[in-house]
N, C-alpha and C positions, 0 to 999 in steps of 0.2 A: 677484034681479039687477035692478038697473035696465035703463032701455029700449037707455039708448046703449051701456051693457058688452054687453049681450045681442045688441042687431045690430054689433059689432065682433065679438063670439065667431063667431054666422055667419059672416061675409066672413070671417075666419080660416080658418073651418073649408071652406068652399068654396075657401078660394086652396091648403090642406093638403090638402085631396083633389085638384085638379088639377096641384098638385105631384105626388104620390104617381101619378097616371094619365099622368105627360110622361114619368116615370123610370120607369115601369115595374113599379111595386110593386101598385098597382091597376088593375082592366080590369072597365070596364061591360058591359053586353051589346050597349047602340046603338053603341057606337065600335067603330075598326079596332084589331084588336089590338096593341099595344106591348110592344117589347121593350127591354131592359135596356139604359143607357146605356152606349157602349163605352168609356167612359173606365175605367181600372181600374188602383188603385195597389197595385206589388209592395212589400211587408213580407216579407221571411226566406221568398224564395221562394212566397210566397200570392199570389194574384192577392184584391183587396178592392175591391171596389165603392164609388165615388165619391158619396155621396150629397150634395143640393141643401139648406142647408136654408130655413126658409120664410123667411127677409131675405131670403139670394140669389136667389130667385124672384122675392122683389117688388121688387128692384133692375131683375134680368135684362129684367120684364114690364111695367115703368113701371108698376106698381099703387101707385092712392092708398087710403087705407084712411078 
């Protein structure tokens, strides 16, 4: 890999783990524990969990890459 794909994969991969730690799918040991986003859409009586994915983060967080 070159220099600039390889530090773009990082930043990806750090803005996909802070996604995954805002929604609640990951938990460090130094942070406050996180729970599950309340939004949740019903299909055929299920309750389905709304997930973020990583554009919508980086729209939501004003992140440039």
């Amino acid at each position: 890999m070159n220099r600039k794909r390889k530090n773009r994969y990082k930043q990806l991969r750090e803005i996909r783990r802070e996604r995954d730690y805002q929604s609640g799918v990951l938990q460090y040991a130094n942070r406050p524990y996180t729970f599950r986003s309340a939004r949740v859409n019903w299909e055929n009586g299920k309750a389905i969990p709304v997930y973020v994915t990583t554009t919508q983060f980086i729209k939501k967080h004003n992140i440039t890459i």
